[in-house]
Structures are given as structure tokens and as C-alpha cells.
Residue, then its C-alpha position, 0 to 999 in steps of 0.5 A: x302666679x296669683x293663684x294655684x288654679x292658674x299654674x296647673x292648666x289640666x291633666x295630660x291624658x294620654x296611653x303612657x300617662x294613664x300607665x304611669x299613673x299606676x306608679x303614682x306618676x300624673x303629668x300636667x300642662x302648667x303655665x310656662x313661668x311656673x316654676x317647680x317649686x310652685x307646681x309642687x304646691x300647687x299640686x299639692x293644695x289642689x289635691x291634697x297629696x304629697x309630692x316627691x319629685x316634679x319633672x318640666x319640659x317646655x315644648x315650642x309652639x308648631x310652625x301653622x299655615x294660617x289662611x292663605x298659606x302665611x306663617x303663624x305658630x301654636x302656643x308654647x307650653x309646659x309640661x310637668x311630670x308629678x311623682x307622689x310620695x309612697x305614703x300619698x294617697x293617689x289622685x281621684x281624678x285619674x282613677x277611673x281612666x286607667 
């Protein structure tokens, strides 16, 4: 990865994200080679926080018809689970959404 920017795609904004957010838990899409150790810092020089624990799950791209029913797949993608530190500051950008 060249630069942050490109390991964390967006924020993941959904019912159970915005009440984990309470809990100083954020979950990004991220790009599937990134590894843990890379979203941390990257999360961390985007934000300016501290990260305790980060959580992955890659997800298969769903089977699509394309056309005129031929066979063709969505991406696949990553998902990160982000838990901050108790003394971290808290995310700006998800403060107005919860």
C-alpha cells in the first residue's frame, strides 16, 4: 500500500455500526490486501486516534446475472472492525449520525 487513503475506502454506515459507535467501535471497507497492522496506522494518521484492536472479515463478491442471464460476480471486499482506546478521542465524522 502506497498510501493511507487507499487502504481505508469509507465508512460502513449502517443500524448496528452507528450503535456500536457509542462504544468507540467504527467499521470500515478497506482494501482486501490490507493487513491489520496497516488499517491501524492507517486509521490512526487519518484521524488522529488511538487503536486498540482491529477486527477483519473478507466477504465473496455475490453471483449477478449480467445481460441476458450470463453469470457475472460483484467485488470482493473487506471489512474492518476498529476499537479505539478508553483515553482516544472519538471520530468526528460519525458523531452526527448516531
Amino acid at each position: 500500500m502506497t498510501h493511507v487513503y487507499d487502504i481505508i475506502i469509507r465508512p460502513v454506515i449502517t443500524e448496528r455500526s452507528m450503535a456500536a459507535a457509542s462504544d468507540k467501535k467504527y467499521v470500515f471497507e478497506v482494501a482486501p490486501e490490507a493487513g491489520k497492522i496497516e488499517i491501524k496506522n492507517a486509521v490512526e494518521q487519518i484521524f488522529g486516534v488511538k487503536v486498540a484492536k482491529v477486527n477483519t472479515i473478507n466477504y465473496d463478491g455475490k453471483e449477478k446475472r449480467v445481460g441476458a442471464g450470463r453469470p457475472g460476480t460483484r467485488k470482493n471486499w473487506k471489512k474492518a472492525y476498529v476499537q479505539l482506546t478508553k483515553d482516544s478521542k472519538t471520530i468526528e465524522f460519525f458523531e452526527g449520525m448516531v
